[in-house]
PQR file with spaces between the fields and no chain letter, atoms N, CA, C, O and H, PARSE charges and radii, in Angstrom:
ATOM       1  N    UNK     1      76.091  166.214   99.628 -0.4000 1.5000
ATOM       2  CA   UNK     1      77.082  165.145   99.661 -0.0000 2.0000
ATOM       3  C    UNK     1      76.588  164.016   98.763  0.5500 1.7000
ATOM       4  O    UNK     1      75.396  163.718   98.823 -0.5500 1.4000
ATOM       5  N    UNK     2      77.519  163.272   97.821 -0.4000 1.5000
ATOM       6  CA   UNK     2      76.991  162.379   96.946 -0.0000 2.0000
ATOM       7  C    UNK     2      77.090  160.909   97.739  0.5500 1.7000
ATOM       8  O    UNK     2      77.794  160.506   98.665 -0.5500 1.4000
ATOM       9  H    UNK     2      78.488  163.515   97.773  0.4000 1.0000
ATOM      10  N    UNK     3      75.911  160.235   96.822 -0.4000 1.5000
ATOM      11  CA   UNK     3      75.650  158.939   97.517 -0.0000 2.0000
ATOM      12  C    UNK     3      76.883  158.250   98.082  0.5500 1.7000
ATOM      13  O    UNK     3      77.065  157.860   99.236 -0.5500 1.4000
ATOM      14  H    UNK     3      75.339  160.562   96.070  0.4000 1.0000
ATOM      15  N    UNK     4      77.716  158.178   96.999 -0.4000 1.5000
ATOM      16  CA   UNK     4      78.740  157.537   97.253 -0.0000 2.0000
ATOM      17  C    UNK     4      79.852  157.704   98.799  0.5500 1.7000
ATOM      18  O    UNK     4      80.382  156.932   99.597 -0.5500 1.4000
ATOM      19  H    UNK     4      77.569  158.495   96.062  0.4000 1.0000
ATOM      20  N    UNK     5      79.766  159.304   98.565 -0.4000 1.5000
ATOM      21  CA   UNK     5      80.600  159.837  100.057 -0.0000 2.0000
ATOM      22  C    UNK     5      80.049  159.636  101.113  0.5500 1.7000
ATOM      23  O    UNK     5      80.779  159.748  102.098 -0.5500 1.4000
ATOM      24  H    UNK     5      79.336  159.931   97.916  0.4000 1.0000
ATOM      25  N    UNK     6      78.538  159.255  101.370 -0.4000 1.5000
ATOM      26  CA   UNK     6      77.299  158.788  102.042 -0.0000 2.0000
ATOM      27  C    UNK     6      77.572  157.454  102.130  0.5500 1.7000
ATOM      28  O    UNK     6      76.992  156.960  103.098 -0.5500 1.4000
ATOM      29  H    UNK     6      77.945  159.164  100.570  0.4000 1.0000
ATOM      30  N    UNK     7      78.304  156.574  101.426 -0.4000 1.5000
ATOM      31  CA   UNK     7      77.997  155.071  101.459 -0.0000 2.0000
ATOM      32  C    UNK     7      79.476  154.829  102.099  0.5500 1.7000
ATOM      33  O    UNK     7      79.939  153.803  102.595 -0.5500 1.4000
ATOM      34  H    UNK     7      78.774  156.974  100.640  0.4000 1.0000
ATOM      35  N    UNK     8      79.903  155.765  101.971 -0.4000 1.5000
ATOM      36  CA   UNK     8      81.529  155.406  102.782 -0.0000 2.0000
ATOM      37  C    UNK     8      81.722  155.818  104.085  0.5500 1.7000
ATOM      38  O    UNK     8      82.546  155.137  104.696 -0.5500 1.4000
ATOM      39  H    UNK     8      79.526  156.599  101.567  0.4000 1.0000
ATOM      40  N    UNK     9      81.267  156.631  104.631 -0.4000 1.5000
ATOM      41  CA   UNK     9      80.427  156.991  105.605 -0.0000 2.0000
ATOM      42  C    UNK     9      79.939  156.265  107.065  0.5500 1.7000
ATOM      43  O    UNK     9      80.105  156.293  108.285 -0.5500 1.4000
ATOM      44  H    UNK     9      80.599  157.184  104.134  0.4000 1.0000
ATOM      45  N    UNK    10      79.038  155.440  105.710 -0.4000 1.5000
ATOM      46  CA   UNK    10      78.101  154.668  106.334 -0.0000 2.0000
ATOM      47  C    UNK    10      79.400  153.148  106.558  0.5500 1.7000
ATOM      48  O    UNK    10      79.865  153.107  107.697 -0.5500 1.4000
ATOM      49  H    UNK    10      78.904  155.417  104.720  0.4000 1.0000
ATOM      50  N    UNK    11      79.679  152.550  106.034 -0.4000 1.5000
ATOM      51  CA   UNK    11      80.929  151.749  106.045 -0.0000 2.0000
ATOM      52  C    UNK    11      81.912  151.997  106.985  0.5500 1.7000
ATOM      53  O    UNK    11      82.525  151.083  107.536 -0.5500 1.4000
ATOM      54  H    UNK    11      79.302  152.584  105.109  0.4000 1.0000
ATOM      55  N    UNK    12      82.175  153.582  107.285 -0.4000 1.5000
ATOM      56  CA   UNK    12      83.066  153.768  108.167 -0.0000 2.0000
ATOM      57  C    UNK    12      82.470  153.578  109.489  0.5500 1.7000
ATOM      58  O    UNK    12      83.220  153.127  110.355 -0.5500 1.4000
ATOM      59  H    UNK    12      81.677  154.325  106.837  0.4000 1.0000
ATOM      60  N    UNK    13      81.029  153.888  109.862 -0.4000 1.5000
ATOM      61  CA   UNK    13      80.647  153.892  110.858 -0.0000 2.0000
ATOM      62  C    UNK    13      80.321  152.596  111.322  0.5500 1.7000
ATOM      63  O    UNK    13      80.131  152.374  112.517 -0.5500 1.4000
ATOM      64  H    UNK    13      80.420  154.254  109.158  0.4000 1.0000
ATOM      65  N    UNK    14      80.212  151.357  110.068 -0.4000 1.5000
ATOM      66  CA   UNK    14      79.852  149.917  110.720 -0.0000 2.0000
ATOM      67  C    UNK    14      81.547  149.377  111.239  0.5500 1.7000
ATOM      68  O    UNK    14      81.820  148.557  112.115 -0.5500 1.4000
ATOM      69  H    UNK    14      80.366  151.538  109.097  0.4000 1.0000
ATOM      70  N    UNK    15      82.339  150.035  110.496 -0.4000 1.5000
ATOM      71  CA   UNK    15      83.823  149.554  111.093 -0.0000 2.0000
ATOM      72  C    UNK    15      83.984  149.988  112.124  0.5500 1.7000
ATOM      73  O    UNK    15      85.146  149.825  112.498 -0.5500 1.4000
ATOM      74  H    UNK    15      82.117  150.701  109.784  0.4000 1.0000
ATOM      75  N    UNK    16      83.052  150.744  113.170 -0.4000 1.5000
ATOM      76  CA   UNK    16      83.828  151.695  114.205 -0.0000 2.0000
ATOM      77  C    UNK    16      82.670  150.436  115.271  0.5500 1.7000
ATOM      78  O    UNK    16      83.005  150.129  116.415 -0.5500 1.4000
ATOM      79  H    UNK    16      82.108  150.876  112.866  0.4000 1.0000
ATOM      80  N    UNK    17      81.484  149.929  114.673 -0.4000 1.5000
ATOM      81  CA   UNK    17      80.754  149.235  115.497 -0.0000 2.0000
ATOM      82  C    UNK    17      81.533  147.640  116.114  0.5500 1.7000
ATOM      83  O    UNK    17      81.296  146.838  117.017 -0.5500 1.4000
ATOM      84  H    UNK    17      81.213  150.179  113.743  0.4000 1.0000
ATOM      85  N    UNK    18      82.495  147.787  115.083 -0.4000 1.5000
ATOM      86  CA   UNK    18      83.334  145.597  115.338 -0.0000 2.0000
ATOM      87  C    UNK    18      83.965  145.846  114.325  0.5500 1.7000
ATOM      88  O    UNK    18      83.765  146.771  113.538 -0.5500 1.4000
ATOM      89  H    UNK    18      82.688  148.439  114.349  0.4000 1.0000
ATOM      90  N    UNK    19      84.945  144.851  114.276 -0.4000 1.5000
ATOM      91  CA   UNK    19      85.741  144.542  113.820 -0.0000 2.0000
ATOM      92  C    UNK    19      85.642  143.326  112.339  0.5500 1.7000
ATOM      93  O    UNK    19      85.171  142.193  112.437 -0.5500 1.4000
ATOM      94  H    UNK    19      85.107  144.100  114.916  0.4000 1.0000
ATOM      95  N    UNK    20      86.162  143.880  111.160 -0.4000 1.5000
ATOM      96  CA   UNK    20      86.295  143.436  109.699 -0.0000 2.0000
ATOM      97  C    UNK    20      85.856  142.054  109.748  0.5500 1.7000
ATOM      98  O    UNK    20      86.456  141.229  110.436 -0.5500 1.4000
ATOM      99  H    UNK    20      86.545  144.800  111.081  0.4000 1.0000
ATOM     100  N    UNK    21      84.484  141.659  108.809 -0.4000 1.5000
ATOM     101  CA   UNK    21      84.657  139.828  109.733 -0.0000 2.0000
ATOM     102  C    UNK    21      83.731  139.575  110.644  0.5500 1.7000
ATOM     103  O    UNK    21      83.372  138.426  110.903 -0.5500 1.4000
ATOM     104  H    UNK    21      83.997  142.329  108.250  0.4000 1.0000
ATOM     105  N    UNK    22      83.283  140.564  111.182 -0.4000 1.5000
ATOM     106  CA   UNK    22      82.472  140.477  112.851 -0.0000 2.0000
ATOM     107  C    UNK    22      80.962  140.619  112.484  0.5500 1.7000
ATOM     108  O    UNK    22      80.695  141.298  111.492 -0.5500 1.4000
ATOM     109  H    UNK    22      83.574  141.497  110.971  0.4000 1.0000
ATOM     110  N    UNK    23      79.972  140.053  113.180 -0.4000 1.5000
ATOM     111  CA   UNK    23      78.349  140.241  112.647 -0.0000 2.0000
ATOM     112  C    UNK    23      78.361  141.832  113.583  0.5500 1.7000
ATOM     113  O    UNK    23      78.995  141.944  114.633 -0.5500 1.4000
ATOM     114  H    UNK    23      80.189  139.502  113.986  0.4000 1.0000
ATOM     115  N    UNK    24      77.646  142.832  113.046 -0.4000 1.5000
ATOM     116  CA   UNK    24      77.360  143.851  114.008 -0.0000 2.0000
ATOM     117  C    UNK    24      76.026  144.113  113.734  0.5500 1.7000
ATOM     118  O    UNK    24      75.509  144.161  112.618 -0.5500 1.4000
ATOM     119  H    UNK    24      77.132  142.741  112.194  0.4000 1.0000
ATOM     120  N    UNK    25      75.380  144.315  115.050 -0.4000 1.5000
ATOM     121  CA   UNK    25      73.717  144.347  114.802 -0.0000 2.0000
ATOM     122  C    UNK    25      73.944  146.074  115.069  0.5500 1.7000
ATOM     123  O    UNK    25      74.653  146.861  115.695 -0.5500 1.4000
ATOM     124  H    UNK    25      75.800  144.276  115.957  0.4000 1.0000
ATOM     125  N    UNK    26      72.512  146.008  113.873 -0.4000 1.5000
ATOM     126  CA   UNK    26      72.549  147.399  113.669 -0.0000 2.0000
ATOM     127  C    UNK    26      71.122  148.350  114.449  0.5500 1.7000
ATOM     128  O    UNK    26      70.143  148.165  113.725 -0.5500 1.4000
ATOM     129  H    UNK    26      71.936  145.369  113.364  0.4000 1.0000
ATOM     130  N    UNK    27      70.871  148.973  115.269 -0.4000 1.5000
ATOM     131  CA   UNK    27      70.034  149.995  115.457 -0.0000 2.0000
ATOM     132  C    UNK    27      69.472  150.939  114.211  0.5500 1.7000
ATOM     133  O    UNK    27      70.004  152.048  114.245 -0.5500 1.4000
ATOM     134  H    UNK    27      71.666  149.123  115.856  0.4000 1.0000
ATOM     135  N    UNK    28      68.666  150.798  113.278 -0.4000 1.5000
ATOM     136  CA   UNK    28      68.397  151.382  112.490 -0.0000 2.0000
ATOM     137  C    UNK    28      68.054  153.266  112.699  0.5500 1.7000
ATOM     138  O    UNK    28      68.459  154.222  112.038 -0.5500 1.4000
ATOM     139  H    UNK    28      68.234  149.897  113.250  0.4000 1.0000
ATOM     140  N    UNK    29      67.178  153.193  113.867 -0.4000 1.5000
ATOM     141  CA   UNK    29      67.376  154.746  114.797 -0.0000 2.0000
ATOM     142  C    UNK    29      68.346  155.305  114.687  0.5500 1.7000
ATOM     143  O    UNK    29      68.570  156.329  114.042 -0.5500 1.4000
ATOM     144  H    UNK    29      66.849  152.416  114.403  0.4000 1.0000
ATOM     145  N    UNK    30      69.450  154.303  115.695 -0.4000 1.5000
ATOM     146  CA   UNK    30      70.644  155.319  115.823 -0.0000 2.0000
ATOM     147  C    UNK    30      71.430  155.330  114.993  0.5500 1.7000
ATOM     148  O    UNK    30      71.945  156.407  114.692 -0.5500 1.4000
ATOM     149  H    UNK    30      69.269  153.471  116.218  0.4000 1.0000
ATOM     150  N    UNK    31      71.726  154.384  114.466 -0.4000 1.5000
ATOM     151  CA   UNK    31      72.634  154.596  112.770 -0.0000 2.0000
ATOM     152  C    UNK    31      71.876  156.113  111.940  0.5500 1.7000
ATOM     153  O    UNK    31      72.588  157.114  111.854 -0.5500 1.4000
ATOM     154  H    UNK    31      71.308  153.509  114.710  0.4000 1.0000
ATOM     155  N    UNK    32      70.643  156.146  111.461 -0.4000 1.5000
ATOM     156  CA   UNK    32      70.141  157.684  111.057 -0.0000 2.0000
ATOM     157  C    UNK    32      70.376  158.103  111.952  0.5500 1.7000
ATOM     158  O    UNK    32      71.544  158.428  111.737 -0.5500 1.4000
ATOM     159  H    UNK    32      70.065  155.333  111.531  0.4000 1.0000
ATOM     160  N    UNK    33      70.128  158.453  113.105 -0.4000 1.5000
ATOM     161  CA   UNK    33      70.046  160.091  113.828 -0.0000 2.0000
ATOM     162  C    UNK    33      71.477  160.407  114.122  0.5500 1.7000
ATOM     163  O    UNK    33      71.824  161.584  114.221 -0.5500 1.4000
ATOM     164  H    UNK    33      69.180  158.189  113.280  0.4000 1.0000
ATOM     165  N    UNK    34      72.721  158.975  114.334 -0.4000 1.5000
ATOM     166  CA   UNK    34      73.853  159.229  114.278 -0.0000 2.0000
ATOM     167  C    UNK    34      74.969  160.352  113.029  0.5500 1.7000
ATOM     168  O    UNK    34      75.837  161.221  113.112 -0.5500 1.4000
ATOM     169  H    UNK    34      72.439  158.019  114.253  0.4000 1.0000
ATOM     170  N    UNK    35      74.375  159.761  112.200 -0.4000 1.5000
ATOM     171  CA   UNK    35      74.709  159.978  110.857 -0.0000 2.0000
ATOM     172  C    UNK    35      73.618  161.489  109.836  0.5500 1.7000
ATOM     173  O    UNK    35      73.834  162.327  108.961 -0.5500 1.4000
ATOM     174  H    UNK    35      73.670  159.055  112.132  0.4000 1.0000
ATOM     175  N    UNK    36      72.747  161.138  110.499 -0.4000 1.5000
ATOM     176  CA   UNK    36      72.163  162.530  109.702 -0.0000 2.0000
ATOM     177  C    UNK    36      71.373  162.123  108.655  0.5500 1.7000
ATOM     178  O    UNK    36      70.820  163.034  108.038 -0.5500 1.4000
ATOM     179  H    UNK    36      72.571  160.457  111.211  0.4000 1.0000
ATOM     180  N    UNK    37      71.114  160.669  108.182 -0.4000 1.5000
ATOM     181  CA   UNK    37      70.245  160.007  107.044 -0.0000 2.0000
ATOM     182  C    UNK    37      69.324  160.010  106.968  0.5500 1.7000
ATOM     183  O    UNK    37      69.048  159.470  108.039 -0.5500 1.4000
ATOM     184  H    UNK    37      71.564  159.929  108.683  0.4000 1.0000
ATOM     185  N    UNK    38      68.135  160.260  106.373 -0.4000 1.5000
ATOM     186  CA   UNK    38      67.107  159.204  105.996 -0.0000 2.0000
ATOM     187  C    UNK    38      66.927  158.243  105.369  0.5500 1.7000
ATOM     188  O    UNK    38      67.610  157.644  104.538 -0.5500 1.4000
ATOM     189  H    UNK    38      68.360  160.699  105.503  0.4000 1.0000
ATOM     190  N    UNK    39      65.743  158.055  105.883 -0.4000 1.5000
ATOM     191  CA   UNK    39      65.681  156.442  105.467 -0.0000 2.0000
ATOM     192  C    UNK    39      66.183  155.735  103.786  0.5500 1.7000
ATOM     193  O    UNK    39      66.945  154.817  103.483 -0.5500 1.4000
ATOM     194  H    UNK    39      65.189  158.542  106.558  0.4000 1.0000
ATOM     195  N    UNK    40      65.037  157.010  102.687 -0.4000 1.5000
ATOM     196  CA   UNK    40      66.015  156.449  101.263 -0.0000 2.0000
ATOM     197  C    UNK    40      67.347  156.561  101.269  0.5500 1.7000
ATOM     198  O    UNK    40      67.816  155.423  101.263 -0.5500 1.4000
ATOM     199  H    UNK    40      64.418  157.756  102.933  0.4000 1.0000
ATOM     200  N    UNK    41      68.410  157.591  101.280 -0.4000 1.5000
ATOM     201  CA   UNK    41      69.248  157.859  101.777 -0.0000 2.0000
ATOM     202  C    UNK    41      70.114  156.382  102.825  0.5500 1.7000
ATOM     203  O    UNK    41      71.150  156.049  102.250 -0.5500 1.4000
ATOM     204  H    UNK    41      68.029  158.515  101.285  0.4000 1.0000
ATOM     205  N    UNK    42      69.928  155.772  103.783 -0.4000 1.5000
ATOM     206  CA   UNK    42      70.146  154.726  104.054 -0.0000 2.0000
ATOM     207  C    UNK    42      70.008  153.535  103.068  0.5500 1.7000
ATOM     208  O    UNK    42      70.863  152.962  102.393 -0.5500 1.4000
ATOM     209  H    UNK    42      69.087  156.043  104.251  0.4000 1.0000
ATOM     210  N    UNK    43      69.022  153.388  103.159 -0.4000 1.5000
ATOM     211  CA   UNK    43      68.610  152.432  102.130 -0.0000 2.0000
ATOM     212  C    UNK    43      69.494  152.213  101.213  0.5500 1.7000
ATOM     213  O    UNK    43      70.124  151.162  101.329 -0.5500 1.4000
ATOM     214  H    UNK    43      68.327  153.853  103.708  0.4000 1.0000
ATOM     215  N    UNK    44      69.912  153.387   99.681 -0.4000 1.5000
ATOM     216  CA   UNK    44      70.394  153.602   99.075 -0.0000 2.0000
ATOM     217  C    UNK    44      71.866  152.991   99.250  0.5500 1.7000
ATOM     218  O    UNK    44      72.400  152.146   98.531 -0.5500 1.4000
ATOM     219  H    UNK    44      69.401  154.241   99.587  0.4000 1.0000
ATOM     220  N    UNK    45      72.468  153.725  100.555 -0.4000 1.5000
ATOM     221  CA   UNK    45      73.809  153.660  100.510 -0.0000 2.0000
ATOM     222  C    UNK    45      74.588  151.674  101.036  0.5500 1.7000
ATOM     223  O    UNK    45      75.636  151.058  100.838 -0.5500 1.4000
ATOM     224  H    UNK    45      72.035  154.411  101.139  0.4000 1.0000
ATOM     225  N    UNK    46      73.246  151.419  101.748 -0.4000 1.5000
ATOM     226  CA   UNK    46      73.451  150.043  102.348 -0.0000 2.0000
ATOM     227  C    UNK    46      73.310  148.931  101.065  0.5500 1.7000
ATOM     228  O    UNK    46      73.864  147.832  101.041 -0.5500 1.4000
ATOM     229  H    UNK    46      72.395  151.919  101.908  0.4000 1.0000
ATOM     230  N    UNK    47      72.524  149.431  100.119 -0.4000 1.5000
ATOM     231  CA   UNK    47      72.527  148.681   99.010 -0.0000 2.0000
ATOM     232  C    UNK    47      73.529  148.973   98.578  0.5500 1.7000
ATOM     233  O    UNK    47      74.389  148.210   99.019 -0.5500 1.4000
ATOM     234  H    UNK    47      72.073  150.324  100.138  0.4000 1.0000
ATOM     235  N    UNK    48      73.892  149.635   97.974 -0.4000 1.5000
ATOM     236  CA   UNK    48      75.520  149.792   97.327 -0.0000 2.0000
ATOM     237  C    UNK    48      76.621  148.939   97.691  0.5500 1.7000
ATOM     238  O    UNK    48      77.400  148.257   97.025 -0.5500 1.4000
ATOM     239  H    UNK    48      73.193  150.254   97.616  0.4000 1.0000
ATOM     240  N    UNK    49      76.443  149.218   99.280 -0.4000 1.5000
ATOM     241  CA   UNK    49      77.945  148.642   99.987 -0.0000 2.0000
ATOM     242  C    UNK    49      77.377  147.521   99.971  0.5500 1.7000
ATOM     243  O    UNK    49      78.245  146.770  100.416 -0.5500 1.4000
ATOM     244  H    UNK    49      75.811  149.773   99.821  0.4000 1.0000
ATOM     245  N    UNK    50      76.059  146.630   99.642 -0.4000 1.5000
ATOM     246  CA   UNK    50      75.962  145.209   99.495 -0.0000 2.0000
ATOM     247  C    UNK    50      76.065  144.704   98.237  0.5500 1.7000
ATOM     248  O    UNK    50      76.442  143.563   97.969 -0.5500 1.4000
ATOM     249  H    UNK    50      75.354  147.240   99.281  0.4000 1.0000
ATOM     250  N    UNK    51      75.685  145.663   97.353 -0.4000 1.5000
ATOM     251  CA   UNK    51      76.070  145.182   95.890 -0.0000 2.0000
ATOM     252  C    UNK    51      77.727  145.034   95.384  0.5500 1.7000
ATOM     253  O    UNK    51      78.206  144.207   94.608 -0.5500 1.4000
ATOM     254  H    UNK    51      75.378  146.589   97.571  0.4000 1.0000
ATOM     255  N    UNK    52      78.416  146.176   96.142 -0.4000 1.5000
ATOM     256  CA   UNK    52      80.135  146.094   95.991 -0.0000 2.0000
ATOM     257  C    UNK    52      80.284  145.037   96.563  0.5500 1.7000
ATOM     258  O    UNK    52      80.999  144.362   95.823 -0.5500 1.4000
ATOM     259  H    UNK    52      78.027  146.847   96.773  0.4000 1.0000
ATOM     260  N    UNK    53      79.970  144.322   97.691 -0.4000 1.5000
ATOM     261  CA   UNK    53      80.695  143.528   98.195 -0.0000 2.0000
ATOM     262  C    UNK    53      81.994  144.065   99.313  0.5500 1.7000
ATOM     263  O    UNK    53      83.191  143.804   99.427 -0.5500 1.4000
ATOM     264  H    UNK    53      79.389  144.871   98.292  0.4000 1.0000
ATOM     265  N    UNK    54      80.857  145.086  100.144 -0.4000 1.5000
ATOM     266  CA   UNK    54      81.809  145.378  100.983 -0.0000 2.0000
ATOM     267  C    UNK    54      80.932  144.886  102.467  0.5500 1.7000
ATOM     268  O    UNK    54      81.654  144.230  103.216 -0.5500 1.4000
ATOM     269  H    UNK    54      79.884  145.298  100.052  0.4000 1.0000
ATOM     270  N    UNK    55      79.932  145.041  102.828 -0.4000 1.5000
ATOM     271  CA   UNK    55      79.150  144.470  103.804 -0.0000 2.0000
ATOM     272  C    UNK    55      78.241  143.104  102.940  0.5500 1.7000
ATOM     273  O    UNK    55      78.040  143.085  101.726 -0.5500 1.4000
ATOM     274  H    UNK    55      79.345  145.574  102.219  0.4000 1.0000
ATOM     275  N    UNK    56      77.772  141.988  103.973 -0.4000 1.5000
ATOM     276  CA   UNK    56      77.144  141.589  103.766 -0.0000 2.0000
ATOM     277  C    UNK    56      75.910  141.722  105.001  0.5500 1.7000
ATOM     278  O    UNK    56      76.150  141.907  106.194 -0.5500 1.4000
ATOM     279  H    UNK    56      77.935  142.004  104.959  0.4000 1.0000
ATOM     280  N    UNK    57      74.589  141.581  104.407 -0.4000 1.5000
ATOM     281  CA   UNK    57      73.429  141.038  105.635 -0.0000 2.0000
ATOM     282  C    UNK    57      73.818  139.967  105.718  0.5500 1.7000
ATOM     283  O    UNK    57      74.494  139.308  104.927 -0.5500 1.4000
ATOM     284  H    UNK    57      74.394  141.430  103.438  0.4000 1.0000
ATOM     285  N    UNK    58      73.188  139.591  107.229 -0.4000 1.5000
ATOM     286  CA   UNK    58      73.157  138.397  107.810 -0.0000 2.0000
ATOM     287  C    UNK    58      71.834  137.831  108.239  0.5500 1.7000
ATOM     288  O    UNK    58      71.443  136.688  108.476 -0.5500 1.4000
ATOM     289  H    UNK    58      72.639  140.126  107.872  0.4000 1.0000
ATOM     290  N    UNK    59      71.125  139.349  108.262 -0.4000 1.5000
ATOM     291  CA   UNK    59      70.038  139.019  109.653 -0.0000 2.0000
ATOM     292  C    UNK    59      69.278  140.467  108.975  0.5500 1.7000
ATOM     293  O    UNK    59      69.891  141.123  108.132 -0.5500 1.4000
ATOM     294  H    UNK    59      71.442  140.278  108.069  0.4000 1.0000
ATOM     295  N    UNK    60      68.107  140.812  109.369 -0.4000 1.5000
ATOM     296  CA   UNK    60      67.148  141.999  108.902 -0.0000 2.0000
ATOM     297  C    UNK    60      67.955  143.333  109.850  0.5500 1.7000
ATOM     298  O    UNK    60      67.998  144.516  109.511 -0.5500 1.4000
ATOM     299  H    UNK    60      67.609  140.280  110.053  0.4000 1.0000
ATOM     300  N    UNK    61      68.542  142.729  111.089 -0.4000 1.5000
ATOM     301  CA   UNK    61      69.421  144.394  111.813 -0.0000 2.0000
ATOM     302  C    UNK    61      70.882  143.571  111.988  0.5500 1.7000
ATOM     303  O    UNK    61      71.532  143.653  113.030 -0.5500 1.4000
ATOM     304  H    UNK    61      68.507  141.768  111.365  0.4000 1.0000
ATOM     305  N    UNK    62      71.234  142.909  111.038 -0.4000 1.5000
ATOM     306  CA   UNK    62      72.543  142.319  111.753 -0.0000 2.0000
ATOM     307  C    UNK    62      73.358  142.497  109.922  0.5500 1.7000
ATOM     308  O    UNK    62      72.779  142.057  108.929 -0.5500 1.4000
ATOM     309  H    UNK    62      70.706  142.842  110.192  0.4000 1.0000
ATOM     310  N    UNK    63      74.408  143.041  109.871 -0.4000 1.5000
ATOM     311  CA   UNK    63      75.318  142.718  108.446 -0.0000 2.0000
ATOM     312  C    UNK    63      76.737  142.344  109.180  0.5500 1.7000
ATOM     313  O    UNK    63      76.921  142.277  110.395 -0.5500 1.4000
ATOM     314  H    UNK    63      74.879  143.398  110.678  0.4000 1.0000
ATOM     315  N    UNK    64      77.441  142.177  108.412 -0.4000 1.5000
ATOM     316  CA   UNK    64      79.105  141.688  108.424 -0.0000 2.0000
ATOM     317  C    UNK    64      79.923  142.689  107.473  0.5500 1.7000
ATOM     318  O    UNK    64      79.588  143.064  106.350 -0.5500 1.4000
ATOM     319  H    UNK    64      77.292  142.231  107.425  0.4000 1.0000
ATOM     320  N    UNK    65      80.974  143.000  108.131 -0.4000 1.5000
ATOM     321  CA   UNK    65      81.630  144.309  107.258 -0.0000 2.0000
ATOM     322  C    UNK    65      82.814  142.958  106.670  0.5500 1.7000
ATOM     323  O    UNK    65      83.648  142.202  107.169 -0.5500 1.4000
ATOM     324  H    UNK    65      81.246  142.695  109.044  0.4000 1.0000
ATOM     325  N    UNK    66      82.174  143.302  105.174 -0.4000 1.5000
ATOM     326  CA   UNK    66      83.715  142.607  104.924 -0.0000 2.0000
ATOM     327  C    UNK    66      84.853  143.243  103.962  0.5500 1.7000
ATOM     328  O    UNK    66      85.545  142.636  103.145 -0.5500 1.4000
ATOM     329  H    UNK    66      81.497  143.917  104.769  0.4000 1.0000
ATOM     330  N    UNK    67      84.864  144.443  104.229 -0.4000 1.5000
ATOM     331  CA   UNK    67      86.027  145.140  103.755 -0.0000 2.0000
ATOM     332  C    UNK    67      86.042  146.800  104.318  0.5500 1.7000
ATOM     333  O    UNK    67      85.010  147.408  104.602 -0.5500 1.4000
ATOM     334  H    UNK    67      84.302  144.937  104.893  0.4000 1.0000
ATOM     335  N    UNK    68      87.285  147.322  104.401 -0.4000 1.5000
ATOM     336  CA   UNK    68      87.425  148.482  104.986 -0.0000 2.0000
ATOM     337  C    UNK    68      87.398  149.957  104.419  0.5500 1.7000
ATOM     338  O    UNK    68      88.192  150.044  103.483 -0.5500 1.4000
ATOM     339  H    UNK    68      88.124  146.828  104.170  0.4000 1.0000
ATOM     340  N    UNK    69      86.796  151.050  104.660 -0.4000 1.5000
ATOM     341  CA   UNK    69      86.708  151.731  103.856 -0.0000 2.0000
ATOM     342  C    UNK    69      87.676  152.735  102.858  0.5500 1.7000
ATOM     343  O    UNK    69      87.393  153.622  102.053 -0.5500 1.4000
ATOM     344  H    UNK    69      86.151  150.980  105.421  0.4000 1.0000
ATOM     345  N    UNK    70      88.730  152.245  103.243 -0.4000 1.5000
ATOM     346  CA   UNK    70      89.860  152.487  102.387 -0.0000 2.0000
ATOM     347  C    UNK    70      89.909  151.778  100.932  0.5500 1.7000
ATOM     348  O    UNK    70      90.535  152.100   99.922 -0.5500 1.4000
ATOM     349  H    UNK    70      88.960  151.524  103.897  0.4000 1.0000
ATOM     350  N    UNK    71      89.159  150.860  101.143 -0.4000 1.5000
ATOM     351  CA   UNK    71      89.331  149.763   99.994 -0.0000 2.0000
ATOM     352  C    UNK    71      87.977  150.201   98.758  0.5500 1.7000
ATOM     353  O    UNK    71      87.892  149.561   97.709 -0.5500 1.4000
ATOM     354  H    UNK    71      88.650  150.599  101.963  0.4000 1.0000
ATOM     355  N    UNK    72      87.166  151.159   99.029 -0.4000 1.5000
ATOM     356  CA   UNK    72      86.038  151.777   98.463 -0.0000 2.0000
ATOM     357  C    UNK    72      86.994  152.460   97.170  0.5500 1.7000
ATOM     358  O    UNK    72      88.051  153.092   97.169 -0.5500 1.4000
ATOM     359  H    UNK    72      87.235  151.679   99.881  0.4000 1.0000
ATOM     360  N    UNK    73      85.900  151.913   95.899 -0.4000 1.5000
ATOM     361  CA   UNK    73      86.501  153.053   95.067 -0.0000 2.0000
ATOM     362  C    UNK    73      85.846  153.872   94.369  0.5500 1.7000
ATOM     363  O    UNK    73      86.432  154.752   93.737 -0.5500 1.4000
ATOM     364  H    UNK    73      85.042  151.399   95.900  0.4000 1.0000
């Protein structure tokens, strides 16, 4: 699966944690073992969706989803 389908993924699963807008603290554990990632693999895909400008960090386990994964291109 390419990074990208991995980073949408990962986006879909912080939208399922709160709502667009909302701080959601993240479990780094269960986000991988949920999802099937490792760590580069995480890493990777969380940078992306922070470089697009679709999540932001807030906090070292806390980001803000600020766009939905429909809106990924």
């Amino acid at each position: 699966m390419s990074t990208a389908a991995r980073a949408i993924e990962l986006l879909s699963y912080f939208t399922g944690l709160g709502p667009v807008g909302q701080p959601v603290a993240l479990r780094r554990v269960e986000v991988l073992a949920d999802l099937g990632l490792d760590h580069n693999t995480y890493n990777v895909c969380l940078n992306q969706l922070i470089a697009g400008r679709f999540v932001r960090r807030i906090a070292a386990k806390t980001v803000v989803v600020l766009r939905r994964p429909e809106e990924f291109a």
